[in-house]
C-alpha positions as CSV (number, residue, x, y, z in Angstrom):
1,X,56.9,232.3,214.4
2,X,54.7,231.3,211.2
3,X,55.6,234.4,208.9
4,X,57.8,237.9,210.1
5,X,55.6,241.0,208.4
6,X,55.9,242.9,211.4
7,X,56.5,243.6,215.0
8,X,53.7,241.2,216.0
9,X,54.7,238.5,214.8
10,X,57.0,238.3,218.2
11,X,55.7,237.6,221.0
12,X,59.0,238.5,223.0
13,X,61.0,241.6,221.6
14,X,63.9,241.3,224.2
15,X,64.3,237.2,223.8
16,X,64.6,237.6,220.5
17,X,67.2,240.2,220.3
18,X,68.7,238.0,222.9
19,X,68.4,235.4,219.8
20,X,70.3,237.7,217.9
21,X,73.2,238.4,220.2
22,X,73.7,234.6,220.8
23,X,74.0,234.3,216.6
24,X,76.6,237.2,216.4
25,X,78.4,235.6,220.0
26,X,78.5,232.0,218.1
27,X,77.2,232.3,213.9
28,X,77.3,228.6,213.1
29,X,75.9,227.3,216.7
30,X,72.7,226.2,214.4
31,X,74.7,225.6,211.1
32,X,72.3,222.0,211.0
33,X,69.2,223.6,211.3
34,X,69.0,224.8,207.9
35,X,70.6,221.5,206.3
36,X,68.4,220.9,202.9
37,X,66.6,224.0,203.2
38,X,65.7,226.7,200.8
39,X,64.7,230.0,201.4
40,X,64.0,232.2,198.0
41,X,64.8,235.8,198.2
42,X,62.4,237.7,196.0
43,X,63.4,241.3,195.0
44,X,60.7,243.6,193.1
45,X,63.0,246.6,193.9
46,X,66.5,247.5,194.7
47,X,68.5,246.1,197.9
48,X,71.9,245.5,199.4
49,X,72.7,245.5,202.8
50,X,68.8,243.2,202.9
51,X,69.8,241.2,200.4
52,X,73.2,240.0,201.3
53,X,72.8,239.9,205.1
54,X,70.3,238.0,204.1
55,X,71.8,235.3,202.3
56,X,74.7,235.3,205.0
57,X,72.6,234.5,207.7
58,X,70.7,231.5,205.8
59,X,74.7,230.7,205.2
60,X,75.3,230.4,208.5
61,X,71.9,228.4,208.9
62,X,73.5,226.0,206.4
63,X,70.9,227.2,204.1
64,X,70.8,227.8,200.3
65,X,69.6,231.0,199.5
66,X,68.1,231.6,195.8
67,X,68.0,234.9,194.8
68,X,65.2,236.3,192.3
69,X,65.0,240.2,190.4
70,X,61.1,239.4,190.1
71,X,61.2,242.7,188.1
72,X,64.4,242.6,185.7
73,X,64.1,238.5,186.0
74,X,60.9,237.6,185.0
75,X,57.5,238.0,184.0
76,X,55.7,240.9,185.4
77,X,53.0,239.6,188.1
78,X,49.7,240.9,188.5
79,X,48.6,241.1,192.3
80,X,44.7,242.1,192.1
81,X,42.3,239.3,192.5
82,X,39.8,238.9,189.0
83,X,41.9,241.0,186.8
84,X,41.8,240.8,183.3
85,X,45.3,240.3,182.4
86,X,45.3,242.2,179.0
87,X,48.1,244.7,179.8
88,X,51.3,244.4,180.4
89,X,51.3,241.6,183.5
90,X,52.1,238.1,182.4
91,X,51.7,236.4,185.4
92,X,49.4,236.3,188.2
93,X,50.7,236.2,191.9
94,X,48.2,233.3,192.7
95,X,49.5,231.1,190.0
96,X,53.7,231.9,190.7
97,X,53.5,232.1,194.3
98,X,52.2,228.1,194.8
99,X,55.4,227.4,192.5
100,X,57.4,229.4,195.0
101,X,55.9,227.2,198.1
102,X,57.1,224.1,195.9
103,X,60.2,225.4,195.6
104,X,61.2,226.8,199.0
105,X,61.0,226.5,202.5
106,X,60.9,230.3,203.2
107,X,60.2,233.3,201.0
108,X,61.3,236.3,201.4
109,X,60.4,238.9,199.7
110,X,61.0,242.7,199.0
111,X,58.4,245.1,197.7
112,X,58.5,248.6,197.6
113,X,55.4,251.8,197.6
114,X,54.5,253.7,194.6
115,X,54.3,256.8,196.9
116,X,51.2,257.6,194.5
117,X,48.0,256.3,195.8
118,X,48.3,256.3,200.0
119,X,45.2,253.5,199.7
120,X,47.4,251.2,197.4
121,X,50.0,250.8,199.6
122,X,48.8,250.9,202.3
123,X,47.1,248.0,202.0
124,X,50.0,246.0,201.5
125,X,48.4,243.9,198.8
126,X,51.6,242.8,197.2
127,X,53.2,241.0,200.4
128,X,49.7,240.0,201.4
129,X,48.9,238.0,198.5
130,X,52.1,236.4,198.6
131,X,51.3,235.0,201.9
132,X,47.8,233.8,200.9
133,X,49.1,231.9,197.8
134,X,52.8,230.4,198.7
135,X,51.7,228.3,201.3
136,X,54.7,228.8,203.3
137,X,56.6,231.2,205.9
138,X,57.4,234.7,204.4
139,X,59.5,237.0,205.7
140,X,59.5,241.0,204.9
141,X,62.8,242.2,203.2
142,X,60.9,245.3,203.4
143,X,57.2,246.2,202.2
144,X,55.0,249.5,201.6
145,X,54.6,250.7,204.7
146,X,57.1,248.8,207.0
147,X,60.8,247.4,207.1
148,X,61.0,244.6,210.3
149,X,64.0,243.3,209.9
150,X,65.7,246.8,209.9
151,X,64.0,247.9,212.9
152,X,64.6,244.6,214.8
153,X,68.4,245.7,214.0
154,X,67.9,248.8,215.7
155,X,66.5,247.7,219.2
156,X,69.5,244.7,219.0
157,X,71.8,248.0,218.3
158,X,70.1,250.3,221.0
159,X,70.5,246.7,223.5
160,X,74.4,247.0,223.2
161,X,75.0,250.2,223.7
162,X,73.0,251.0,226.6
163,X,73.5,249.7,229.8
164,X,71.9,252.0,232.3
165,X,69.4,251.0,234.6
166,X,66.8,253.5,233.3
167,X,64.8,253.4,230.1
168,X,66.9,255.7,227.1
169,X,65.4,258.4,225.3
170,X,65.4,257.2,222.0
171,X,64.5,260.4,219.2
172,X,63.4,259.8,215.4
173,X,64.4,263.1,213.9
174,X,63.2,263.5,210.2
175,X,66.3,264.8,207.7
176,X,66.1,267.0,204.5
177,X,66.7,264.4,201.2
178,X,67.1,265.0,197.5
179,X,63.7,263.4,196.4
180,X,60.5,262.0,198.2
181,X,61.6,259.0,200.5
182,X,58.4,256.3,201.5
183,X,57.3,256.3,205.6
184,X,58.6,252.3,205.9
185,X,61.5,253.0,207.8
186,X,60.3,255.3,209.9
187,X,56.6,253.6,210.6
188,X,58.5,250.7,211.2
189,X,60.6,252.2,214.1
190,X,58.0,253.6,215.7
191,X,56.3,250.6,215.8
192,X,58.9,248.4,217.3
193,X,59.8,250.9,219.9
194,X,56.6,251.7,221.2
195,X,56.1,247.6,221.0
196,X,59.0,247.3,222.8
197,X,58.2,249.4,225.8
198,X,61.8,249.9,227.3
199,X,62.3,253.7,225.8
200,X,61.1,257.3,226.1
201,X,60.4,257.8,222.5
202,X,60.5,260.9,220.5
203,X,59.6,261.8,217.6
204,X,60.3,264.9,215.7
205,X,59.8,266.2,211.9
206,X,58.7,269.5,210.1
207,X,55.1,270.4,210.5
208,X,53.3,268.4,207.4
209,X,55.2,265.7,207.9
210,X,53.0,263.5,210.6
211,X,53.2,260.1,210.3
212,X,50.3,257.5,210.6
213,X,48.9,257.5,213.7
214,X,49.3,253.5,213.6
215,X,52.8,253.0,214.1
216,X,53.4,256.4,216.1
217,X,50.3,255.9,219.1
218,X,52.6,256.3,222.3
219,X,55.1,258.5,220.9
220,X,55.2,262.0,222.0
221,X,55.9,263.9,218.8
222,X,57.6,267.4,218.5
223,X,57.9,270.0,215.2
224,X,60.9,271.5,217.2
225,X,64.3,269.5,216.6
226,X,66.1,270.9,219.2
227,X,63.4,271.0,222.2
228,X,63.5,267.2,221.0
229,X,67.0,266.3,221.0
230,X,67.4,267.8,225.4
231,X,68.8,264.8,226.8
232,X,68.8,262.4,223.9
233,X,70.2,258.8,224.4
234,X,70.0,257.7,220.5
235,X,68.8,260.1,217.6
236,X,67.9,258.1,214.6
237,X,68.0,260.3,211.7
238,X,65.6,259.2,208.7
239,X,64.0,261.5,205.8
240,X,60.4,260.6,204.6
241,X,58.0,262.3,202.7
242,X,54.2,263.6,203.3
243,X,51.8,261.4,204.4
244,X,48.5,263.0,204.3
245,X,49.3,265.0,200.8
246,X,51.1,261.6,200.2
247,X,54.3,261.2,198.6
248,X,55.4,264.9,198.6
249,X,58.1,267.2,199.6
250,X,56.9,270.2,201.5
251,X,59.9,271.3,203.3
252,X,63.3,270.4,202.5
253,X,65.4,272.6,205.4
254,X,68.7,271.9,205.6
255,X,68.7,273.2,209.1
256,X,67.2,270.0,209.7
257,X,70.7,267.9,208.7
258,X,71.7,266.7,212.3
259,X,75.3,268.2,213.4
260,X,77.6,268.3,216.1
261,X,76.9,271.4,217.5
262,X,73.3,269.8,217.4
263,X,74.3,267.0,219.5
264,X,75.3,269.2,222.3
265,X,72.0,269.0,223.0
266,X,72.0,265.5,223.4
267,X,73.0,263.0,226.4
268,X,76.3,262.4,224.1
269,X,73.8,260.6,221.9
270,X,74.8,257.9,219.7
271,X,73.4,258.4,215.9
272,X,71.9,255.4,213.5
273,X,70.7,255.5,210.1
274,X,69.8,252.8,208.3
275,X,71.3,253.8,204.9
276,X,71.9,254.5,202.2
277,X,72.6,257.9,203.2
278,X,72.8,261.1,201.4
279,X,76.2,262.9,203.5
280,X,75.8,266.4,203.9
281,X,71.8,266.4,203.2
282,X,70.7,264.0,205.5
283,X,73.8,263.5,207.9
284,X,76.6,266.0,207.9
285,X,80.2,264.1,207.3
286,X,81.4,265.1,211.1
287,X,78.3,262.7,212.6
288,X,79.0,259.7,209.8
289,X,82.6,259.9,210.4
290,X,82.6,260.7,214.0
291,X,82.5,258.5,217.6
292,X,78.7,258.5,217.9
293,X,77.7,257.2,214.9
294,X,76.6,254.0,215.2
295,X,75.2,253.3,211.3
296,X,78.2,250.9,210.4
297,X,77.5,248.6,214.0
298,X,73.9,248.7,212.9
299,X,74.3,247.6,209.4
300,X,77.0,244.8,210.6
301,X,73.7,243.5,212.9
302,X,71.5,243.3,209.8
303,X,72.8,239.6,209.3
304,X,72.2,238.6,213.7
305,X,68.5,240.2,212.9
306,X,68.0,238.2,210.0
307,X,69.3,234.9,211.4
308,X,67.6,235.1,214.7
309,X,64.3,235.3,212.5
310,X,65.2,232.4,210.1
311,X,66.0,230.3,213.0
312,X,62.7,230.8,214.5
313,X,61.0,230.1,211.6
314,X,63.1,227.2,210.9
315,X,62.2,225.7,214.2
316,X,58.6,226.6,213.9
């Protein structure tokens, strides 16, 4: 594994979660891999379950992990290519990312959309020129339009907790939220579980609300929440906003808050979220607090998903 941007950058979804479960069985099994290396964690926006699982598992590598705001930090970096610096950037990526590649053995880094212009972000030209200029492995604390590590968490999840000899019906169900919420998370799931192969996958939102057609190919996709929930396995609840008018909020229907009386529906599904989460907007307080939800399991895995991917690397 040179870099981890996205599901294909594995060539073997189920050895590697089988990575994973061997670093959560035994943490510090590899604790000399790491020895003398660096990996810098670079943060343009927000994070904290990333962030610190992150730096535990490079811990439990024997690591060091250096931890950068690039935004509150330091100077504002310029990502186009020929731009004349004459507003507010100080920096240009192609000059502070060869530092970075002196500096560390892995970057990792954490970018976030603008939910303003679909083209922008979409071409993930942040994380991109990162990778052109650092000269080293980089690994996606989460970009514009995809979060790997979160949704390698949530096949290792969905791996220990089913243990039928059939595929599971795994349903993405779209939640009401407070303010527009990017397609990363989502886009991301669908990606890896449609990658992965070993699920009937669902996927169910409010008309308006399709995702992109490149991380959802193979799903079958429902505007009826309750048609999609017969006989669920796992419902992953997530809000995000419009993608064709992009970055808005067309419907907000709370009737789309998933309940109890809404997992009736369900094969005694198990719930995940990837949080934060808004209770009582996006997930009512009975499924958070309840013996199907599965978000605080998921989030403890963040740190076996993130080690399991640094170790390749490492060995790489």
């Amino acid at each position: 594994m040179n870099h981890f941007i996205s599901v294909h950058d594995v060539t073997d979804i189920d050895a590697l979660v089988q990575k994973a479960l061997a670093c959560k069985a035994d943490p510090f099994k590899e604790r000399k891999l790491g020895t003398d290396k660096r990996i810098g964690c670079l943060f343009l926006n927000p994070s904290m379950r990333t962030r610190l699982s992150t730096q535990v598992a490079a811990s439990n590598l024997g690591m060091e992990a250096i931890v950068f705001n690039v935004g509150q930090e330091g100077w504002a970096l310029e990502f186009e290519e020929e731009a004349i610096m004459s507003g507010s950037t100080v920096e240009h990526v192609k000059d502070a990312a060869p530092i970075f590649g002196k500096y560390f053995d892995i970057l990792a880094i954490r970018t976030f959309p603008s939910l303003k212009n679909r083209e922008e972000d979409y071409s993930e030209l942040y994380i991109k020129q990162f990778m052109k200029y650092a000269g080293i492995p980089v690994v996606s604390l989460e970009s514009a339009t995809l979060h790997p590590l979160q949704s390698f968490t949530d096949v290792i999840t969905i791996t220990e907790n089913f243990k039928e000899k059939r595929k599971p019906k795994i349903v993405l169900t779209w939640a009401p939220h407070v303010k527009p919420l990017p397609q990363c998370v989502a886009n991301s799931f669908s990606q890896w579980i449609n990658a992965w192969g070993a699920a009937d996958f669902v996927i169910t939102h409010p008309e308006d609300y399709e995702l992109s057609t490149e991380f959802t190919k193979g799903a079958t996709i429902i505007q009826d929440q309750d048609e999609a929930l017969k006989g669920a396995d796992f419902v992953y609840v997530k809000n995000w906003s419009t993608y064709t008018d992009y970055g808005r909020i067309y419907c907000n229907d709370p009737e789309w808050m998933l309940t109890n009386e809404k997992l009736q529906l369900t094969n005694q599904a198990k719930v995940m979220h990837c949080l934060p989460v808004r209770r009582n907007v996006e997930l009512s307080d009975e499924i958070l607090d309840g013996p199907n939800s599965l978000v605080t399991q998921q989030a403890g895995n963040r740190v076996w998903a993130a080690q399991a991917v640094l170790s390749e690397i490492l060995k790489k």
